[in-house]
N, C-alpha and C positions, 0 to 999 in steps of 0.2 A: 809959752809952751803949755800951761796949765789951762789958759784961756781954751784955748784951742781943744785941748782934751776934754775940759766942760761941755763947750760947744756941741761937741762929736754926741758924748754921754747925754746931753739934754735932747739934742735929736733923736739920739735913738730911743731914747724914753717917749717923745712925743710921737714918732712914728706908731711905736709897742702900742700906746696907747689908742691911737687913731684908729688902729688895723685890727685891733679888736673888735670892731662892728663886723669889717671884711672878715675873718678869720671866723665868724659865724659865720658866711654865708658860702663862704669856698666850702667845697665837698670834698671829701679825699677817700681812696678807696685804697686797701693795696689785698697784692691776690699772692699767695704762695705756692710758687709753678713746681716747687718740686711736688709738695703735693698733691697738687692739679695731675701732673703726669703718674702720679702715684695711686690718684685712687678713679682718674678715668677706664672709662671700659674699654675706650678706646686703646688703651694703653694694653689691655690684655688683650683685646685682639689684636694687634699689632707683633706682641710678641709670639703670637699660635702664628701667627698668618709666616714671622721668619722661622723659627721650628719649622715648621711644615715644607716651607721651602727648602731651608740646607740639609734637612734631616737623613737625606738620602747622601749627600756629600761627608756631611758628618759619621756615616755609619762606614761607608768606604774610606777613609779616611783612618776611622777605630781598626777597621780589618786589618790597612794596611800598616799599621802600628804594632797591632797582635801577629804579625806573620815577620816583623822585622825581627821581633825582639825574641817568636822561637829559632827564627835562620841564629841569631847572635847566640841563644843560649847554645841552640847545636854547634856550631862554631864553637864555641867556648868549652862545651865538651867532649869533642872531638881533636881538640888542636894536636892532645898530645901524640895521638896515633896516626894522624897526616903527614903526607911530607908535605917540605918548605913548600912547594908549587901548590900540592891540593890547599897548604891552607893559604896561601897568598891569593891564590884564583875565591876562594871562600870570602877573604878577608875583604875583596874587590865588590865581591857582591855586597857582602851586607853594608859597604862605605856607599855605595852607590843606591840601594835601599835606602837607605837612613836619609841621602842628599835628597830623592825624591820623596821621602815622608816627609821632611824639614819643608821644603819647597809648596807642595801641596797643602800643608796644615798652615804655612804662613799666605799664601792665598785665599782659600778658603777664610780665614779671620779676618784677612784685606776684605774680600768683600763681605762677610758677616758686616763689617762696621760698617761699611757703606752702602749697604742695606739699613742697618739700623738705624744710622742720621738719615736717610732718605723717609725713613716711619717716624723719627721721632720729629723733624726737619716737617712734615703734614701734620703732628700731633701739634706742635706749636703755633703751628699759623693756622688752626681751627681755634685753639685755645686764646690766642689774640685777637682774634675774631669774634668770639663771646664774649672775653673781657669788654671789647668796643664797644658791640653792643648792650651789655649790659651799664654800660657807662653811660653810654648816650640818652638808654630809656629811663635812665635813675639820676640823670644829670650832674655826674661827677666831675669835677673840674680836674682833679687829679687822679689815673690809677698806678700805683705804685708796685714792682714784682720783686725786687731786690733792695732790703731796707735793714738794719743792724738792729733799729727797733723800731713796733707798732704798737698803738691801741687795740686791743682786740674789737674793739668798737669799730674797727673800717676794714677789720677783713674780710672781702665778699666770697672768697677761696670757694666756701659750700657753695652760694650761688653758680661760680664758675662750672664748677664739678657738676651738678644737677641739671644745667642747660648743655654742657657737652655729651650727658650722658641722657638727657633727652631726645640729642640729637639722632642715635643710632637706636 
């Protein structure tokens, strides 16, 4: 057993040591995409470009939110002076108000989101498109986007961000 665990140990020493020539010559790059999506321009036009688009939904939307809640307050103070009918016919509207605000605002956020992955879903695959090339013209054998630790020595992050924001 001891044998055998030498064996393993002396391999892996003469491997470490052999692959240290290689280990010069491999490249490694790694790129921080949150950051990438943080400080491309792209990244701020994308987000005018959705603003612009829901803004009209999102402000219909506020209206219809500010016109539930004065029906509810009037409702609320008026209940005492109602009879049972006027305020049940009352209490109808604003329950049916409210189910169309809830409706509409959980729509509208359906597609806000998928709007959003649709921008950031192009933000990504420009940004893996520069990393490529950037790899291929600087001959990196590896580029790495998600790592627990790096050398700050192989982050091309700036590189990234400066060719995407060349791009536009």
């Amino acid at each position: 057993m001891n044998r055998i665990l030498s064996f393993f140990i002396a391999a892996g020493v003469a491997v470490a040591f052999s692959s240290s020539a290689f280990a010069q010559e491999f490249k490694i790059g790694y790129v921080n995409t949150e950051r990438v999506y943080r400080e491309a321009n792209s990244t701020l036009a994308a987000q005018t470009k959705l603003q612009q688009e829901f803004a009209k939904r999102e402000k219909d939307i506020m209206a219809l939110g500010e016109t539930l809640k004065t029906l509810s307050e009037k409702l609320d103070r008026d209940a005492p002076t109602l009879s049972e009918s006027q305020r049940n016919t009352r209490q109808k509207q604003v329950l049916e108000q409210d189910r169309d605000f809830q409706r509409k605002r959980r729509e509208f956020q359906e597609d806000w989101n998928a709007r959003k992955n649709e921008e950031l879903q192009t933000l990504v695959d420009r940004a893996n498109r520069v990393v490529k090339q950037i790899a291929e013209a600087e001959k990196y054998d590896l580029v790495l986007q998600e790592v627990v630790y790096i050398n700050p020595k192989h982050d091309i992050t700036d590189k990234v961000v400066k060719a995407l924001n060349a791009q536009r």
